[in-house]
C-alpha positions, 0 to 999 in steps of 0.5 A: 188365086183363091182355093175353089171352096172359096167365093169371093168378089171384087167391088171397085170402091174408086181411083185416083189419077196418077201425078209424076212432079219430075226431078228437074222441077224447082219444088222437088229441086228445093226439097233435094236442097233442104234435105241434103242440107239436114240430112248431110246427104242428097236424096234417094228418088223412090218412084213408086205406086201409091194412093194419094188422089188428092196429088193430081187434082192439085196439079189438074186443078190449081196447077200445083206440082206436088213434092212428097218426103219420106223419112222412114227407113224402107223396112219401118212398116209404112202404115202397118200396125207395127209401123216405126221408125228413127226418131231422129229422122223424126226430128231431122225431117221436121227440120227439112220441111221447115227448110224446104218452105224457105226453100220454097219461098225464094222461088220465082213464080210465074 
């Protein structure tokens, strides 16, 4: 709440739907595989708020569930301008999605 010698308004700019890929899906069960693997451990499920729009419109229109990665550590200031983070999760991350592609291609489709 602002001080009352403060005016203020709130414009509505737009929104975005909310997308869930659950756990058991085979993308998310393949990126699990390919992280563990890279990683040398499994992988921490986060569920939490974002804005990436553009992840329900692939699940409403083209039916694609839609996997996200994380590799900086919870304190690396996620898009602050002091924002960082291990450069070995860095490279290890490159590795992990390069291996979550073979992953992915040895999915049956339906």
């Amino acid at each position: 709440m602002a001080p009352k010698s403060v005016r203020y308004s709130i414009q509505r700019l737009g929104d975005g739907k909310p997308s869930l890929t659950p756990i058991d899906n085979p993308a998310t069960q393949a990126a699990a595989r390919a992280i563990e693997a890279t990683f040398g451990a499994p992988p921490l499920y986060i569920r939490e708020g974002g804005s990436v729009p553009v992840c329900a419109s692939f699940e409403s229109i083209l039916g694609l569930s839609t996997v996200l990665f994380g590799f900086t550590p919870p304190d690396g200031q996620f898009h602050a301008p002091n924002e960082w983070m291990w450069m070995s999760n860095y490279e290890t991350g490159i590795e992990a999605i390069a291996r979550y592609w073979d992953e992915i291609s040895g999915l049956e489709t339906t």
